[in-house]
N, C-alpha and C positions, 0 to 999 in steps of 0.2 A: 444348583436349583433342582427341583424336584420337579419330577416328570409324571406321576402318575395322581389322579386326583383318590381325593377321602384315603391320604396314607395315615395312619396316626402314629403318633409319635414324631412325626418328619422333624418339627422344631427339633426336640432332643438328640435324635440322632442325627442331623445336621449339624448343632452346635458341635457336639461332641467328636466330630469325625474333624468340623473345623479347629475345636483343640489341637485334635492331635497332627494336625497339618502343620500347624504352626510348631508347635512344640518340638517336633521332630526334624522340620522342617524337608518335608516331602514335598512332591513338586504338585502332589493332586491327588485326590481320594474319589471311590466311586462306592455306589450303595446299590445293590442288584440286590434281585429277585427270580426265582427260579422261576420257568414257564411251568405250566401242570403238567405239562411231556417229561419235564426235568432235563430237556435238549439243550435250551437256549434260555441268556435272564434278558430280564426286565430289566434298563437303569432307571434307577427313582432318583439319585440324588447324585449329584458330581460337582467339581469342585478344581480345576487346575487345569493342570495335565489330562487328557481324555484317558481313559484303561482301557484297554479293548477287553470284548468279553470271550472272546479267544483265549484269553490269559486265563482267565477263568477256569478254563474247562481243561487247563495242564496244573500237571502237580507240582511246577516250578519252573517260574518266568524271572530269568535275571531284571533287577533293581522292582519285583512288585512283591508285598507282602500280603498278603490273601488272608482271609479270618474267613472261616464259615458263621453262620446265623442261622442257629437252629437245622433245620433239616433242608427250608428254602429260601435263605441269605446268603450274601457274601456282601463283606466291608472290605476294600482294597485299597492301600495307597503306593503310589510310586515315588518312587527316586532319580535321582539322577544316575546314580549307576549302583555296585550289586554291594559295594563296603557300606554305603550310608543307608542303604538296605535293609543288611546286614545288622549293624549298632544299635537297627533303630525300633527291631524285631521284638525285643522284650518288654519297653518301655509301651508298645504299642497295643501287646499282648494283653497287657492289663486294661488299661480301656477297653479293648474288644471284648472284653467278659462283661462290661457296663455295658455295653453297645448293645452285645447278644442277650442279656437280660431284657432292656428294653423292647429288643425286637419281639422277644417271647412275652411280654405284655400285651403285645396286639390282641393277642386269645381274650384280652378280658371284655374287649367288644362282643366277640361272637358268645362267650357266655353270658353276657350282660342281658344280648339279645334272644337267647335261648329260655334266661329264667322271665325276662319279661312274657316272653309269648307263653313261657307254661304257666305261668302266672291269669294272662288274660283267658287262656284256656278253663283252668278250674274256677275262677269266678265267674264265666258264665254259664257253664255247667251246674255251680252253686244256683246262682240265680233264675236259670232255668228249673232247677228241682224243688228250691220254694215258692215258684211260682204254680207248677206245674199240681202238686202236689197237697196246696189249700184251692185250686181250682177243684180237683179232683174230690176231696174232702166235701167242699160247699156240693158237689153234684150227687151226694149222696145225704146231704139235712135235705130236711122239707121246703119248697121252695116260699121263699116272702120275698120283699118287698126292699131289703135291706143286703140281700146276698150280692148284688152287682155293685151298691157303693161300697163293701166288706171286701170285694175281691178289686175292687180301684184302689182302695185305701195301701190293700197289701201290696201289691204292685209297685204303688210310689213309693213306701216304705222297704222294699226289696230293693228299689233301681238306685236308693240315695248314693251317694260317694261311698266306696268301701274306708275303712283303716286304711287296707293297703294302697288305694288309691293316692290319696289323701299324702301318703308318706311320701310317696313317690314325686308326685308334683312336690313337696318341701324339698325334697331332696336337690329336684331340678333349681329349683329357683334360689338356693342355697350355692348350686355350683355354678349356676349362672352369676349370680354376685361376687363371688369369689372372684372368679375369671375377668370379671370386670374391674373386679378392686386390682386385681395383677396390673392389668391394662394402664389402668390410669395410674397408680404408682410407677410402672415405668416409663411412662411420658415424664412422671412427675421428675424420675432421680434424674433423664435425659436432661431436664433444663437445667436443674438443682447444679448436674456436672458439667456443662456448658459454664454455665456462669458464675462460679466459685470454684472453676478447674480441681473438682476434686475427685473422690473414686467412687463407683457406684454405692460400692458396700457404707462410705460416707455419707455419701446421699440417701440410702436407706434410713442410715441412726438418725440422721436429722430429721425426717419426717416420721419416723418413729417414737422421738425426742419430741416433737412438736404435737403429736397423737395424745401422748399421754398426759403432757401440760396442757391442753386444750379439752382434756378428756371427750374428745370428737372420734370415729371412726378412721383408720387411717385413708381410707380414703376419702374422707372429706375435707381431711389436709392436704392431701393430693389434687384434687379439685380446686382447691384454691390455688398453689403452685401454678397449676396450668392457665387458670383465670386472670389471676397477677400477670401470667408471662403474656398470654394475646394482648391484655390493655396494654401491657409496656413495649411491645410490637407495635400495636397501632397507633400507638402516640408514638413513636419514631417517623 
């Protein structure tokens, strides 16, 4: 479970730590975080066996294999004892490089959030200097009758939705959709492999399969799957 809130990526790097838990068959994994001292981590994510973060901070603890994450991670899973360890070092190694790629994705929030604000910065900077600017203008023609609706007019026409605005909200509501079309396909394959016991990656082709014979959106294939399955729930 994960311990700290707004982590991103948590899904991923959960799944994948739960791969290799399985796969290796270690008795538990932990996902730390350095404190900003660099003294003591943070757990965000665990999974078995507890690790102490003790362990951590030596450069080798019989039956735990440690992976660093970037400059302030560490992915750890333990063992039973120091040969399954041992074995299970190299195969682990390599997902740790998926792992620590992932964790080094976090940065694309904090730039994400850098180019929006320098973004909101220079448009209204822009939009202050053509405002400011045929204010400025009008206060040097001769004054009529027509200059205060001329300088309303520009104004509204200055404040409309920029391009870049405009992209932005597309963008959002493109990955909002998206994220949603995930959502309700995986409820969808969930039933799909409940109830014709078969494999997700099956249960994909088939609503994939059913997508493009129906030439519908795949999730609105999905939508119906779910819809089917409550009325046949409720009629039991």
């Amino acid at each position: 479970m994960l311990h700290q809130r707004n982590f991103h990526f948590e899904k991923s790097l959960s799944a994948l730590a739960e791969v290799a838990l399985r796969e290796t068959g270690a008795n538990g994994y932990g996902l730390f975080q350095r404190t900003a001292d660099s003294t003591e981590f943070l757990r965000l994510a665990t999974r078995g066996e507890e690790i102490s973060t003790c362990a951590l901070l030596q450069a080798k603890q019989p039956g735990v294999v440690v992976f660093p994450l970037g400059a302030d991670g560490v992915v750890a899973f333990s063992f039973r004892d120091t040969a399954s360890s041992v074995q299970a070092e190299a195969p682990l190694g390599r997902l740790a490089e998926a792992i620590e790629t992932i964790w080094a994705a976090r940065e694309f929030d904090t730039h994400y959030q850098h180019l929006l604000g320098r973004l909101s910065t220079l448009e209204a900077q822009l939009i202050d200097s053509k405002i400011a600017d045929r204010a400025q203008g009008l206060l040097k023609a001769e004054p009529n009758a027509d200059i205060l609706d001329t300088l309303a007019r520009h104004v509204k026409t200055v404040l409309r939705p920029s391009s870049a605005g405009r992209t932005i909200e597309t963008m959002v509501t493109e990955l909002e959709d998206e994220i949603e079309e995930r959502r309700v396909t995986g409820q969808a394959k969930a039933i799909l492999q409940a109830a014709h016991s078969i494999s997700e990656e099956q249960a994909y082709t088939q609503l994939r399969v059913q997508s493009r014979k129906s030439r519908r959106r795949l999730k609105e294939v999905a939508l119906d799957v779910i819809a089917t399955d409550a009325l046949t729930s409720n009629a039991a």
